[in-house]
MILOMAR-210518 format. One record per residue: x, y, z of N, C-alpha, C, O in turn; residue in one letter. Coordinates in pm, whole numbers, padded with zeros to 5 digits, always signed. Atoms other than C-alpha are relative to their C-alpha. Layout:
REM residues N
XYZXYZXYZXYZa
...
END
This chain:
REM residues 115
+00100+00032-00099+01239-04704-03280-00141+00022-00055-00233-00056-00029x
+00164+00005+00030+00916-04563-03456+00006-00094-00133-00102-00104-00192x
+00052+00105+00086+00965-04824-03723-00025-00096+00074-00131-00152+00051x
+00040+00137-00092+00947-05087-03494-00113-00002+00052-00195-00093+00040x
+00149-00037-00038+00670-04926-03326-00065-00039-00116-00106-00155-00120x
+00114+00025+00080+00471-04909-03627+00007-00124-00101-00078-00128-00190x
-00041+00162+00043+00586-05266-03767-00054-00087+00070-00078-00196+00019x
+00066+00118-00109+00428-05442-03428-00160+00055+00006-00252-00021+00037x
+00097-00012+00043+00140-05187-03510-00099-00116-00095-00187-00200-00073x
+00045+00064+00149+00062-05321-03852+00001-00152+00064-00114-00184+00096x
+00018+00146-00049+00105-05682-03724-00124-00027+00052-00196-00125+00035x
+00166+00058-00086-00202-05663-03518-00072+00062-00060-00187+00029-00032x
+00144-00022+00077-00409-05456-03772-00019-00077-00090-00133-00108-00125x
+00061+00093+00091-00332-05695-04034-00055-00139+00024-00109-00209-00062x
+00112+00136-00092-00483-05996-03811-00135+00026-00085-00174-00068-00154x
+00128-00029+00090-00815-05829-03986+00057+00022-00129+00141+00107-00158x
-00020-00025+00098-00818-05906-04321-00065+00120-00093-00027+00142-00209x
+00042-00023+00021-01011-05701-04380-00021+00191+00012-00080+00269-00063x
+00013-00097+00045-00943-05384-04246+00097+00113-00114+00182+00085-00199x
-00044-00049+00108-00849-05115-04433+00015+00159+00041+00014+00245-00046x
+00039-00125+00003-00859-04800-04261+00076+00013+00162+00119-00092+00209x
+00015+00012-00169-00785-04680-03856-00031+00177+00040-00020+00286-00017x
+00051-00149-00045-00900-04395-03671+00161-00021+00153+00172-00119+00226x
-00071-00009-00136-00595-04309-03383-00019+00110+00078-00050+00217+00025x
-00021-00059-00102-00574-04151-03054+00124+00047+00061+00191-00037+00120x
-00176+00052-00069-00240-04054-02929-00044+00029+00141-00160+00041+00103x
-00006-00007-00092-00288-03996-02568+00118+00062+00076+00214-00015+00079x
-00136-00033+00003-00016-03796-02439-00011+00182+00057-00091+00265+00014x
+00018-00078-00003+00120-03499-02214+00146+00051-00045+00182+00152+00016x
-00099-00033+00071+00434-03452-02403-00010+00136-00057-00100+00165-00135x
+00026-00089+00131+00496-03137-02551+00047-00016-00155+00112-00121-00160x
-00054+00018+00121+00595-03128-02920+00152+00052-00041+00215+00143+00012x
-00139-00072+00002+00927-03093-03079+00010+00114-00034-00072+00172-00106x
+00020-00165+00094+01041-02756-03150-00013+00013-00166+00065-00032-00251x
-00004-00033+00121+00901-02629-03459-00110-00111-00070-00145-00105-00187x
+00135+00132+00024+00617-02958-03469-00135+00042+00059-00133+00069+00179x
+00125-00015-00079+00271-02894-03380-00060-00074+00085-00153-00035+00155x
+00054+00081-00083+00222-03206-03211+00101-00097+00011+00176-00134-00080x
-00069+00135-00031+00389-03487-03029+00013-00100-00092-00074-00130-00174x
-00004+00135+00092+00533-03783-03199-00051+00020-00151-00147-00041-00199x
+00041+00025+00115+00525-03688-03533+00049-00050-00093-00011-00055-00201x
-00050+00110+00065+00804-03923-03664-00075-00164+00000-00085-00253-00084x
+00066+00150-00003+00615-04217-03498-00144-00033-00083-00181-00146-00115x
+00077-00002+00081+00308-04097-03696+00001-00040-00128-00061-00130-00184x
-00052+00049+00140+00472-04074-04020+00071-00160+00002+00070-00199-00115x
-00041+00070+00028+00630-04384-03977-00114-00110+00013-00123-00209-00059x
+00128+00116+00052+00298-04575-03906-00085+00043-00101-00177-00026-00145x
+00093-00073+00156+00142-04372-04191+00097-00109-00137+00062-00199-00213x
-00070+00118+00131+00406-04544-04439-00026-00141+00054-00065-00226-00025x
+00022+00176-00006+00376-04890-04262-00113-00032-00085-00134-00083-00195x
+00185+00051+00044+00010-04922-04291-00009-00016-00128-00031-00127-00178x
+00012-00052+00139+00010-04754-04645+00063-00148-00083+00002-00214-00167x
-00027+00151+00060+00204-05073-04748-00073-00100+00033-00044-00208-00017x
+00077+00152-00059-00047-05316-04573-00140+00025-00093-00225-00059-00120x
+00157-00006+00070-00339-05154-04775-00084+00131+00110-00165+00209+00059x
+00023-00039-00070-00415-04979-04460+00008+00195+00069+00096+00232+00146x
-00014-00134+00000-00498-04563-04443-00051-00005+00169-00110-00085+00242x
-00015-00041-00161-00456-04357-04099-00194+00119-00063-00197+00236-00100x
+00132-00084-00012-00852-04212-04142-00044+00127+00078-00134+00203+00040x
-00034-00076-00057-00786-03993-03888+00065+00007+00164+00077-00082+00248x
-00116-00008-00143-00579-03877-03579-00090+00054+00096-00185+00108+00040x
+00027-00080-00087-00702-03736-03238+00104+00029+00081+00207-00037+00066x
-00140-00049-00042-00461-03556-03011-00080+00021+00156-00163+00112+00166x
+00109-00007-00108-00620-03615-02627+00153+00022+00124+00242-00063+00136x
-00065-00051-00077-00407-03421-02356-00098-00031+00145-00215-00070+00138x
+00073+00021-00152-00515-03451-01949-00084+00135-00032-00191+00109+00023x
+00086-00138-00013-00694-03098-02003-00110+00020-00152-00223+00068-00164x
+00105-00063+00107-00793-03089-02381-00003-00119-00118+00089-00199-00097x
+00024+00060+00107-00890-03298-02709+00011+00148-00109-00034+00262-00095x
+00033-00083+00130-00830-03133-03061+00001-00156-00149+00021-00275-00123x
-00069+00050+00103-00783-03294-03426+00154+00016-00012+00214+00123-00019x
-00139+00001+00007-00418-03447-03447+00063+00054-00084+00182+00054-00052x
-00016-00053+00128-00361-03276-03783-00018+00105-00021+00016+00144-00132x
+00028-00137+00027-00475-02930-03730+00092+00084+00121+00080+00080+00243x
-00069-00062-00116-00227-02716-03570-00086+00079+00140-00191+00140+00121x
+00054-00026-00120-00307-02625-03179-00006+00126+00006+00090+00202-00008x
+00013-00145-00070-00496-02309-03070-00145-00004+00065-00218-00099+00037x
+00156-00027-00105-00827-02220-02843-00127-00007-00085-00238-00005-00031x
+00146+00054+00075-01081-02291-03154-00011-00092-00041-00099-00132-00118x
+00024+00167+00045-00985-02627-03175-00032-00078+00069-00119-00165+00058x
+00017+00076-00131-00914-02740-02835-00151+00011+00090-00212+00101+00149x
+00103+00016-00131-01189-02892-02640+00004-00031+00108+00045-00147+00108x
-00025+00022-00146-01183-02905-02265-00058-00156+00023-00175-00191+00007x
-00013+00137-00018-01145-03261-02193-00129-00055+00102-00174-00169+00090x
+00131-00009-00060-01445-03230-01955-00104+00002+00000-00182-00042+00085x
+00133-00012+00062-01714-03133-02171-00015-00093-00119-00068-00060-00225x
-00029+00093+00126-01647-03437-02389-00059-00152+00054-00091-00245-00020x
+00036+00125-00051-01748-03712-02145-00164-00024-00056-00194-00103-00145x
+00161+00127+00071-02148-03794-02214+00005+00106-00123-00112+00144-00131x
+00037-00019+00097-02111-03606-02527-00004-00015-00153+00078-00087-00211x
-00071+00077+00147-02142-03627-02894+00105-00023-00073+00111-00101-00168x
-00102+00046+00028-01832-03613-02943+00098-00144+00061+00191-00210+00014x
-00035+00121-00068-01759-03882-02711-00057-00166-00135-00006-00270-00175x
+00065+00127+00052-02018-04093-02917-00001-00046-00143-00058-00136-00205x
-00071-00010+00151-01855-04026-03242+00120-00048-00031+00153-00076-00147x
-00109+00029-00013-01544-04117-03146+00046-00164-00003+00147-00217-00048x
+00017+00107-00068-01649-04451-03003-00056-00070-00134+00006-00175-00149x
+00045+00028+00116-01842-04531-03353+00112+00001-00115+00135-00092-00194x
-00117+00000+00107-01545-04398-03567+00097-00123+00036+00100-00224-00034x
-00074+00149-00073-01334-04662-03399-00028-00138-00026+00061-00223-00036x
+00037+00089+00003-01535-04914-03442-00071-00083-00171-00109-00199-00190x
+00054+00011+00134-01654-04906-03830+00058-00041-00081+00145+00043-00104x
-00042-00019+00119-01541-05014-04098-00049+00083-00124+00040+00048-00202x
+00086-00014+00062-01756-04829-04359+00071+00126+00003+00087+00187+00109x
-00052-00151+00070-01582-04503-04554-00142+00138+00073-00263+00152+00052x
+00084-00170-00053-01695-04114-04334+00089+00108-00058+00172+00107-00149x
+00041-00139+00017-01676-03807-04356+00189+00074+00123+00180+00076+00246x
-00076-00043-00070-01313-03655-04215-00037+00052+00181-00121+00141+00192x
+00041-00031-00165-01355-03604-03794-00006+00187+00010+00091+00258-00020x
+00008-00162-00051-01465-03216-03699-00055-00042+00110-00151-00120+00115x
+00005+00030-00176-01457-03231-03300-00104+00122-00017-00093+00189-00121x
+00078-00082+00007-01775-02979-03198+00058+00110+00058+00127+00109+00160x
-00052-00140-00055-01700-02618-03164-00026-00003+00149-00078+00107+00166x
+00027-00038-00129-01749-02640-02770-00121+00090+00039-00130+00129+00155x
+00097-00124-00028-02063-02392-02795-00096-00050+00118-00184+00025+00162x
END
């Protein structure tokens, strides 16, 4: 099933010839499997190898729960997670929305310490 998933992925990123990169979101109040730090991390790896054959790198992950945002890649604890609340008009909102949209090689995603 997550090859298929990430097989109908790749289909619609390679429509752009051009890109070469993706920033993802998972969206999700799943918990993780035991012993995984985060949800879905076969379907990850398996669109991490698709892509990787299309030319196409995972640039980075976000991990956005009903309560909190962290980085998808850094295991979960209270200095990562940001309250899903204090994220709406902010820069992290407007970083997110830019990373998404670029093509042009950055700088790995650091979500703001919440201060």
């Amino acid at each position: 099933m997550e090859v298929h998933f990430a097989r109908t992925v790749a289909a619609y990123l390679t429509t752009d010839e051009r890109a070469n990169g993706i920033v993802f979101a998972l969206y999700t109040n799943e918990l993780p499997e035991p012993g995984e730090a985060r949800p879905h991390r076969k379907t990850i790896a398996a669109l991490t190898g698709v892509l990787a054959q299309e030319g196409i790198n995972i640039r980075d992950g976000i991990y956005v729960t009903s309560t909190a945002v962290s980085p998808y890649d850094t295991p979960p604890g209270p200095d990562i997670a940001i309250p899903i609340s204090t994220t709406e008009y902010s820069q992290f909102n407007a970083e997110f929305i830019y990373r998404g949209s670029t093509i042009e090689t950055f700088e790995p995603f650091a979500p703001p310490s919440g201060d």
